[in-house]
Rosetta silent file (secondary structure, phi, psi, omega in degrees, C-alpha in Angstrom):
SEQUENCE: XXXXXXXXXXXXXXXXXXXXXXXXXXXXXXXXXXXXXXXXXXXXXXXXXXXXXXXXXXXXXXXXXXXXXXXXXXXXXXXXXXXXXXXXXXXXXXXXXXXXXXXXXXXXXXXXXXXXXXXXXXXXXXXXXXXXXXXXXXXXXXXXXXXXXXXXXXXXXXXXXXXXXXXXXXXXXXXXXXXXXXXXXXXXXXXXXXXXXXXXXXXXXXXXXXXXXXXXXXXXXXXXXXXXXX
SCORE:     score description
SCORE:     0.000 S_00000001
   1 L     0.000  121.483  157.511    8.213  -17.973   -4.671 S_00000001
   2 E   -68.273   95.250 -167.324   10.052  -18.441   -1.307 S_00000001
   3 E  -105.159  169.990  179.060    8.642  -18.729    1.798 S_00000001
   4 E  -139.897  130.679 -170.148   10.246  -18.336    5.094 S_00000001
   5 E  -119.261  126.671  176.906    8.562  -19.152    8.544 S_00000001
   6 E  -109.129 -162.121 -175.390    9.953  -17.243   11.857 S_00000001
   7 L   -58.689  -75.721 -162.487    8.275  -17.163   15.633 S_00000001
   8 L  -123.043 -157.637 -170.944    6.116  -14.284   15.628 S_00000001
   9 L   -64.887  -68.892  166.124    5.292  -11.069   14.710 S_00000001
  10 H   -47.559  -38.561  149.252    8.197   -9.328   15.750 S_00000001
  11 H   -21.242  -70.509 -175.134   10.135  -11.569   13.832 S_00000001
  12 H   -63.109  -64.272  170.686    8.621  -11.397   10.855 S_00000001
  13 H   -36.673  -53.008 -173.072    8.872   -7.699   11.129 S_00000001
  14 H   -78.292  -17.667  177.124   12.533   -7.470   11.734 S_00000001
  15 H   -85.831  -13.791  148.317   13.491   -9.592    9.058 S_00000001
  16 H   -20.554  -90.252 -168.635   11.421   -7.431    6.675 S_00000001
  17 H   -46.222  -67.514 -166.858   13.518   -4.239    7.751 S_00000001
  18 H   -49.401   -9.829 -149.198   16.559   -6.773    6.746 S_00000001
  19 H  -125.013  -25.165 -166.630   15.230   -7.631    3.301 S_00000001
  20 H  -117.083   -4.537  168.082   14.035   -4.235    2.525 S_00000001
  21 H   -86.761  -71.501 -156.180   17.608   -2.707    4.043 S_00000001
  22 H   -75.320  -23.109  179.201   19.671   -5.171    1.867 S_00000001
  23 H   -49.021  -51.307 -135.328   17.006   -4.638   -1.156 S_00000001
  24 H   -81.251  -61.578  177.622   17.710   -1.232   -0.891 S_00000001
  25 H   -45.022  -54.520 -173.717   21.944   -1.347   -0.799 S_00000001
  26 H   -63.585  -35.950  162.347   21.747   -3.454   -3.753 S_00000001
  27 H   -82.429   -4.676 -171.728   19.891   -1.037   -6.025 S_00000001
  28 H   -77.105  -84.946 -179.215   21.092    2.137   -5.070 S_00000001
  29 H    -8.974  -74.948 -171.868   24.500    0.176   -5.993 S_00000001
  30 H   -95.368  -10.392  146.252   23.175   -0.620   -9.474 S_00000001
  31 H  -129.740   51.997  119.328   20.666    2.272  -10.598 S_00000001
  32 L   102.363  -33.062 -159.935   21.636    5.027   -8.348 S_00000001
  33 L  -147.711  167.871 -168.136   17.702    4.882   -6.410 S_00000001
  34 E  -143.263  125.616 -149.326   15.551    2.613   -4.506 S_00000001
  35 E  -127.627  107.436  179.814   12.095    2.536   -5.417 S_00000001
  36 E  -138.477  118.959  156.748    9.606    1.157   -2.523 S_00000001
  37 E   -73.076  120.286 -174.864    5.875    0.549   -2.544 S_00000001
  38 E  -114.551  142.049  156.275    4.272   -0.095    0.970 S_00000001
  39 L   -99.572  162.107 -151.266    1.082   -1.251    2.191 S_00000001
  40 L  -105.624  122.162 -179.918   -0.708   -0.558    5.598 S_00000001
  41 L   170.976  168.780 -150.495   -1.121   -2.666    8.595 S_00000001
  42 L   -61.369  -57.920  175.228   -0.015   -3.585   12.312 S_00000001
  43 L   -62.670  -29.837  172.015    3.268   -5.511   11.089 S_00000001
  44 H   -78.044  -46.599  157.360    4.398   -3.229    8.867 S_00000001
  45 H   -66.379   33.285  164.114    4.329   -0.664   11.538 S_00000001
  46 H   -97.765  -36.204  175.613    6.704   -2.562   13.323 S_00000001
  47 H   -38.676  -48.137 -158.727    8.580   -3.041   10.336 S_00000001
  48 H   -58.254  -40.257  156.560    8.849    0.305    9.621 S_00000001
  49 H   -45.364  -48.867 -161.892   10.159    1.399   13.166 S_00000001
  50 H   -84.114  -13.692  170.161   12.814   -1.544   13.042 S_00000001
  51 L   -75.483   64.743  165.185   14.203   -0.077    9.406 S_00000001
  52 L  -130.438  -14.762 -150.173   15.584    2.597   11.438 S_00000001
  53 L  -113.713  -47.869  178.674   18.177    0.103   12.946 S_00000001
  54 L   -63.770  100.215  146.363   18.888   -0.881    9.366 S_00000001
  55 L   -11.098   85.243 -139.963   22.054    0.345    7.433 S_00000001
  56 L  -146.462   84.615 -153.620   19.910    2.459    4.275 S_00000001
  57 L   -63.699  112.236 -141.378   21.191    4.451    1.864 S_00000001
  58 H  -115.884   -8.882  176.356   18.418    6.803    2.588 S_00000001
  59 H  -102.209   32.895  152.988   18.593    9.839    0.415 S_00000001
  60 H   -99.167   -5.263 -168.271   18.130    7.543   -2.866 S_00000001
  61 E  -116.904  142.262 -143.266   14.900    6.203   -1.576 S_00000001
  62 E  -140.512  128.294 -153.338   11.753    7.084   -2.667 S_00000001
  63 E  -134.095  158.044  168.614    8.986    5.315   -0.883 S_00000001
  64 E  -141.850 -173.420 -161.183    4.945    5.281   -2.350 S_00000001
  65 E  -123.026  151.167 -166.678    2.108    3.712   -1.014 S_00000001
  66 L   -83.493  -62.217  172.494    0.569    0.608   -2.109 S_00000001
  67 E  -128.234  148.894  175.938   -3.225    1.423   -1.002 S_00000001
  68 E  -154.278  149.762  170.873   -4.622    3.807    0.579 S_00000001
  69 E   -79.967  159.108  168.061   -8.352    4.578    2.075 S_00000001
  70 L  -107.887  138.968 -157.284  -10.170    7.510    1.419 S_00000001
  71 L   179.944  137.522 -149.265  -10.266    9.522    4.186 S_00000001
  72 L   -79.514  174.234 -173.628   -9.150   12.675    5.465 S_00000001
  73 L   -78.761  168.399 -152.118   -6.238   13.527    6.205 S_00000001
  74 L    88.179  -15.262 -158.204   -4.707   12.706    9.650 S_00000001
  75 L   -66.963  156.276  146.303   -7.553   10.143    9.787 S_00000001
  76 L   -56.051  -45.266 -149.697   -6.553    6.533   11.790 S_00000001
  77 L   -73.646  -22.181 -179.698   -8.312    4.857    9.033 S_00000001
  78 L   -65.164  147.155  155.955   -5.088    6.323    6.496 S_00000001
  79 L   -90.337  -30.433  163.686   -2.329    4.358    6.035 S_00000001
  80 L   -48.888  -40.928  164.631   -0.268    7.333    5.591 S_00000001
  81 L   -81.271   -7.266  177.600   -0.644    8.307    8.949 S_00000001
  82 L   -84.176  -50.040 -178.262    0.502    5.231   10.548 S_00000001
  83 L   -69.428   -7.660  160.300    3.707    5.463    8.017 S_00000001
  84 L  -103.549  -25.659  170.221    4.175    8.474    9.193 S_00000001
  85 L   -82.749  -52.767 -148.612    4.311    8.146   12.567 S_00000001
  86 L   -97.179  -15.371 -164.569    6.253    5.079   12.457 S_00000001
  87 L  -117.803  -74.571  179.021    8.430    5.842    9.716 S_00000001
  88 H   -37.511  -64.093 -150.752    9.224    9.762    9.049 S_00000001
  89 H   -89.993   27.155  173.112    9.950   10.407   12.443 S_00000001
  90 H  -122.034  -37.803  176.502   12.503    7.430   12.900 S_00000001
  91 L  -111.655 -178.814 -162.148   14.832    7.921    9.653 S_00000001
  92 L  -109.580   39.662 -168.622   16.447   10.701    7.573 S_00000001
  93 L   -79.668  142.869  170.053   13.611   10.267    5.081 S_00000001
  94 L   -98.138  135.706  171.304   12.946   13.986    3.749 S_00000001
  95 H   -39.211  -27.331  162.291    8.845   14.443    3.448 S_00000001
  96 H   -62.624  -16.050 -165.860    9.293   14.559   -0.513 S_00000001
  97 H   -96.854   25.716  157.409   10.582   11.611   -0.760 S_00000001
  98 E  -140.276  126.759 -163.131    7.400    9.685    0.402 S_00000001
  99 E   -99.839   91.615 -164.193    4.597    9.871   -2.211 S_00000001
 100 L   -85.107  175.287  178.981    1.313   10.023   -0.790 S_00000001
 101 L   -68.520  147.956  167.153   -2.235    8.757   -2.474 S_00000001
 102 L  -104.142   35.097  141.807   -3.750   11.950   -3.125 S_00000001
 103 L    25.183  -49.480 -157.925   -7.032   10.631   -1.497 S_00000001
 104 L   -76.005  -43.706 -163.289   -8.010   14.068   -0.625 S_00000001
 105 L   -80.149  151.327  166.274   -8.888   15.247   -3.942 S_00000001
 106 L    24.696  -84.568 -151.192  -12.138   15.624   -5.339 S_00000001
 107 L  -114.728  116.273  174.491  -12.195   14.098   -8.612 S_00000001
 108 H   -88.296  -25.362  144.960  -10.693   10.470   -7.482 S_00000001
 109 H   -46.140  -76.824 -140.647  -10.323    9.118  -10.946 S_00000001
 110 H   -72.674  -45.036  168.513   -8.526   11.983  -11.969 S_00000001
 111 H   -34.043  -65.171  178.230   -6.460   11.555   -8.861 S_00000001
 112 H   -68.164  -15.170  165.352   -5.352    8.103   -9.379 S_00000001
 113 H   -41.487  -62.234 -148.025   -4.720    9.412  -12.929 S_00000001
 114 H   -70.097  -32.121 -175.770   -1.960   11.902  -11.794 S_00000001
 115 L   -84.640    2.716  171.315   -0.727    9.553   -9.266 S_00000001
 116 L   -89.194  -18.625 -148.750   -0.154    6.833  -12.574 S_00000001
 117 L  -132.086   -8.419 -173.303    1.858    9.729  -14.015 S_00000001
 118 L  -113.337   -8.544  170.368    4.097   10.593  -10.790 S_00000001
 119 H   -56.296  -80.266  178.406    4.910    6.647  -11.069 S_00000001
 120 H   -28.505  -27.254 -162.411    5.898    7.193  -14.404 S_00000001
 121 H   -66.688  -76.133 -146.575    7.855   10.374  -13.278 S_00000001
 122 H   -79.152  -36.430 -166.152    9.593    8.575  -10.486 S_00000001
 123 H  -133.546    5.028  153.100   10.228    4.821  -11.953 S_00000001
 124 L   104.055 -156.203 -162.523   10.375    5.184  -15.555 S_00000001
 125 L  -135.907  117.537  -25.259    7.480    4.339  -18.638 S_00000001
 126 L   -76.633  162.985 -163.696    6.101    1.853  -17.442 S_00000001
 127 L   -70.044  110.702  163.756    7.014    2.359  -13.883 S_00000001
 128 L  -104.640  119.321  161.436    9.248   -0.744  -12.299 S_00000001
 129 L   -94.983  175.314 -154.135    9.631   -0.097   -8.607 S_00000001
 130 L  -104.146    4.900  165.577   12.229   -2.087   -7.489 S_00000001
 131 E  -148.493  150.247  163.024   10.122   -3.810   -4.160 S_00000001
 132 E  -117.687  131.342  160.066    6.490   -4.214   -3.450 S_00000001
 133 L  -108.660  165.562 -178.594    5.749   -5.357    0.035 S_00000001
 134 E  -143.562  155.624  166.093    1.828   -6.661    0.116 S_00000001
 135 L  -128.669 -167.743 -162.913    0.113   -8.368    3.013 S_00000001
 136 L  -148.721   91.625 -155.634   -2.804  -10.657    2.832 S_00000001
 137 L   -70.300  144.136 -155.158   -6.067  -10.780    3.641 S_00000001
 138 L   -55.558  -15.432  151.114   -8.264  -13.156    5.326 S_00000001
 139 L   -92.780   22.247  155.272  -10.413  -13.246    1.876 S_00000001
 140 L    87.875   14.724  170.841   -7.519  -13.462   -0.011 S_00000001
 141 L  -104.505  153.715 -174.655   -7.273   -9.559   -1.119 S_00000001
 142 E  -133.470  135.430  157.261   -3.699   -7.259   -1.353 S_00000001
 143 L    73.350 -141.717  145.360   -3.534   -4.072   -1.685 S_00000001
 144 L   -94.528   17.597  135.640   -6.570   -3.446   -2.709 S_00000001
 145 E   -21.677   93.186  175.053   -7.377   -5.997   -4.928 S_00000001
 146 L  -112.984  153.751  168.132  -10.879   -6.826   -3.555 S_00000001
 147 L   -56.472  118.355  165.930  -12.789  -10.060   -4.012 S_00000001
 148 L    77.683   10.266  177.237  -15.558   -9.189   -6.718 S_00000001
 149 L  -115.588  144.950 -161.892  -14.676   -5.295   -7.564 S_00000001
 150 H   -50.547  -30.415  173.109  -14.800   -4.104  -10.734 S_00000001
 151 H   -54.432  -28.724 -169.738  -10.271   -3.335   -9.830 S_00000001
 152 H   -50.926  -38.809 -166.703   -9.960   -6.573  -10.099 S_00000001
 153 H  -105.687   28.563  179.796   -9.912   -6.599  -14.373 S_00000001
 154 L   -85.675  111.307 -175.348   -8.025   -3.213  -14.622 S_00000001
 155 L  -115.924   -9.032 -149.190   -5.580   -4.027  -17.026 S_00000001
 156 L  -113.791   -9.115  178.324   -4.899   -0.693  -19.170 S_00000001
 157 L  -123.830  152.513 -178.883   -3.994    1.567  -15.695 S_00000001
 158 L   -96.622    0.242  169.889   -1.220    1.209  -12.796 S_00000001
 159 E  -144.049  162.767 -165.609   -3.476    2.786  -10.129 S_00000001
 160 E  -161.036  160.876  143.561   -7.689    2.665   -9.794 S_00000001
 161 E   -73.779  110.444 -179.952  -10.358    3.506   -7.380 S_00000001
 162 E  -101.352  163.246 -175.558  -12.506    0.483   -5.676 S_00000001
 163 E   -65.283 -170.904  134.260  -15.987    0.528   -4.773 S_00000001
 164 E   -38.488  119.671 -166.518  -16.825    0.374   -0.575 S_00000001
 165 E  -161.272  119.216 -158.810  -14.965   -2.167    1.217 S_00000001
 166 L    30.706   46.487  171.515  -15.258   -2.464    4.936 S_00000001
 167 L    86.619    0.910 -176.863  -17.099    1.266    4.595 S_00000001
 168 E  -137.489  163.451  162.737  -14.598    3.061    2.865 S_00000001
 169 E   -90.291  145.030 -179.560  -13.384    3.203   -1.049 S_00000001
 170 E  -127.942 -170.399  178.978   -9.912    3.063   -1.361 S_00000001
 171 E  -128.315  141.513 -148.553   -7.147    3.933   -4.352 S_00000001
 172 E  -147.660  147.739 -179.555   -4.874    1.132   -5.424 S_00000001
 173 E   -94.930  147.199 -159.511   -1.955    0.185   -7.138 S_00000001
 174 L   -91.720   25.947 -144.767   -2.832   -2.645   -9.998 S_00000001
 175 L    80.005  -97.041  179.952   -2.005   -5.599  -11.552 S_00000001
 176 L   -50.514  -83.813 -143.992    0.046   -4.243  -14.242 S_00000001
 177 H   -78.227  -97.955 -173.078    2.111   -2.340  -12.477 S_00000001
 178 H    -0.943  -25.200 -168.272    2.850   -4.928   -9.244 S_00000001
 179 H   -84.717  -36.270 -173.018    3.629   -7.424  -11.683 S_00000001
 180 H   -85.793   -3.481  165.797    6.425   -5.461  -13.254 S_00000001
 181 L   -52.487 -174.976  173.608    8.318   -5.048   -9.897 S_00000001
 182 L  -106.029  -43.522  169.371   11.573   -6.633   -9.387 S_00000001
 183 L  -119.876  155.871  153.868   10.696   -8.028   -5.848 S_00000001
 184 L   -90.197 -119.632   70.246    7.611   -8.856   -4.072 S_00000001
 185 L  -139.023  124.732  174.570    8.010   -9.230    0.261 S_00000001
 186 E  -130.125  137.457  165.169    4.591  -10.391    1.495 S_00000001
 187 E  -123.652  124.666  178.314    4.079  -10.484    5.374 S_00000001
 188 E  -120.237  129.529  178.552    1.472  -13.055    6.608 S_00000001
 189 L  -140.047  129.992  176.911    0.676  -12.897   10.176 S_00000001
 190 L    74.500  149.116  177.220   -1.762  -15.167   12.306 S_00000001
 191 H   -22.156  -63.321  179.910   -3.924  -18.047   12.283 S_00000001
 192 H   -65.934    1.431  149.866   -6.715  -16.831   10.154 S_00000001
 193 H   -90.251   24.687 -177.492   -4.163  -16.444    7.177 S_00000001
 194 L   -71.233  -49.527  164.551   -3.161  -19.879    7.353 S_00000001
 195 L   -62.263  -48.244  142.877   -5.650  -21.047    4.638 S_00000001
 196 H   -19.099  -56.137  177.824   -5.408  -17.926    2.744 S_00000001
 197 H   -58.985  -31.336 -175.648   -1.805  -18.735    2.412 S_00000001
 198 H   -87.722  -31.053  161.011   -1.698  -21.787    0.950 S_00000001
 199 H   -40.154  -41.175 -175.460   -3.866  -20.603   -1.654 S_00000001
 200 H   -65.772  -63.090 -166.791   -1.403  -17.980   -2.197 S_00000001
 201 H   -69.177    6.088 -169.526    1.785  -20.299   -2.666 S_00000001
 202 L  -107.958   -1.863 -171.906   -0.154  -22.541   -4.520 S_00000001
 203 L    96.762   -0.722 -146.356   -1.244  -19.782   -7.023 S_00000001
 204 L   -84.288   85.515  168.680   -4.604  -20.025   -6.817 S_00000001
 205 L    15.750  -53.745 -169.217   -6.508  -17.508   -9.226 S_00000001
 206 L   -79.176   -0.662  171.124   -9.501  -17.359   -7.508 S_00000001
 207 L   -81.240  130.348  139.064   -8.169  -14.962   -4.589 S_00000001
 208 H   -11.560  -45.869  177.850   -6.803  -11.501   -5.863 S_00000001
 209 H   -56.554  -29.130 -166.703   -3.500  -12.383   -4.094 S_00000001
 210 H   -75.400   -9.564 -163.592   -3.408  -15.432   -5.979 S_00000001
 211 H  -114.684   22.138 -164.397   -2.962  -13.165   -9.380 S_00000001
 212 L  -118.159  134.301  159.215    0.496  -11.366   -8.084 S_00000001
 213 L  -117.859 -166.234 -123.880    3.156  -12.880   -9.420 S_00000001
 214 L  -115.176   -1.837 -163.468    4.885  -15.200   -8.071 S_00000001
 215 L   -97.399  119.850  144.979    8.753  -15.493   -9.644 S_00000001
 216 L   105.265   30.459 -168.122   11.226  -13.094   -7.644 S_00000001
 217 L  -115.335  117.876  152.547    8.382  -13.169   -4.370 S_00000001
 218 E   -87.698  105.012 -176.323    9.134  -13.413   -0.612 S_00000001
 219 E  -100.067  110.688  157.276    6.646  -14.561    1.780 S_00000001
 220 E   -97.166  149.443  169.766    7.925  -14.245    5.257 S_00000001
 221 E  -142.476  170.504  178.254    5.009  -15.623    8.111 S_00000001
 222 E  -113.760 -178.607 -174.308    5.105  -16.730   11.539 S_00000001
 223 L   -98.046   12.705  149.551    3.884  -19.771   12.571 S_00000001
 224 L   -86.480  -47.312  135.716    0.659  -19.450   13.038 S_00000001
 225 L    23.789  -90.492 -158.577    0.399  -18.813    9.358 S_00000001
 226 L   -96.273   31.415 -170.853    2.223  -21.446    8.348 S_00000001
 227 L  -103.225   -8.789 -171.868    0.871  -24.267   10.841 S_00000001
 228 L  -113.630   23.949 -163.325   -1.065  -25.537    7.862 S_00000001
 229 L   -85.225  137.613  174.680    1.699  -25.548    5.213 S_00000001
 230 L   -87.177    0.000    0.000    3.030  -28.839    3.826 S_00000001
């Protein structure tokens, strides 16, 4: 694991879009596709705006979502709608080529099923994408990896359903399958992930974040972050 500490936010952000631009060049180069799992929050939509700036081979890339709440669609509370706004309408992505949770349906087990099986489809058996970005929470949850849910010990599936967490259930990518990526990029932003953080680079089990592994992982932060790192 690497870490790298810039100014800010904006920073952080642009040097993402750099990491997930050159990420991108190099596999298209060597399998033909670019395989990218995202997660939702204020820094990545900055990110997401500044890969537009970024050199991107863009009709090999195939982008899927990391977490997602459930909630309808259009909602604020989606991450899909933020990634859509910030993303779709900035690049030459065509709407198939971003793979939403299907959130919507029903049967949500069955759901996260099908969406386990469009992995498979899209990234082979079992599914390696070839980047995960993750961010990090002030209890030490990713994705959706929550402290104390039942997601936590899902070993035999690449996507699950969590209980209610901050009022909503969400659908999640796993373990298993994060582990098998080829890259990680984690963005840590602000003071209160400073502790959180150290926890992280140090490995420490007892977070969810702490169970991502940790060989072929990027942490960029800013420096409030980082202010407590030795």
């Amino acid at each position: 694991m690497h870490i790298e500490v810039l100014s800010d936010i904006d920073a952080v952000a642009k040097r993402a879009a750099s990491v997930i631009a050159e990420e991108a060049r190099n596999a298209v180069a060597a399998r033909g596709r670019f395989l990218l799992a995202v997660s939702g929050g204020k820094t990545p939509w900055i990110m997401f705006r500044a890969l537009g700036a970024e050199t991107i081979p863009w009709d090999h890339v195939r982008i899927v979502q990391v977490d997602e709440r459930i909630a309808p669609a259009g909602h604020a509370d989606r991450n899909l709608t933020h990634l859509r706004e910030t993303l779709l309408e900035h690049v030459p992505l065509r709407p198939d080529q971003l793979h939403a949770m299907p959130v919507e349906a029903p049967d949500l087990e069955a759901a996260a099923a099908r969406y386990a099986e469009l992995l498979a489809e899209i990234a082979g058996v079992p599914p390696v994408l070839d980047l995960v970005h993750l961010g990090l929470g002030t209890d030490g949850h990713t994705a959706s990896l929550l402290p104390d849910d039942p997601v936590l010990n899902v070993t035999d599936a690449d996507v699950a359903v969590t209980g209610v967490y901050q009022g909503r259930r969400r659908m999640t990518l796993t373990y298993p399958v994060l582990n098998r990526a080829r890259r990680i990029l984690w963005l840590v932003i602000g003071s209160d992930k400073a502790g959180p953080l150290i926890r992280l680079r140090n490995g420490d089990a007892s977070i969810p974040a702490g169970r991502v592994r940790q060989d072929g992982a990027l942490i960029l932060a800013d420096r409030a972050a980082a202010a407590e790192q030795g």
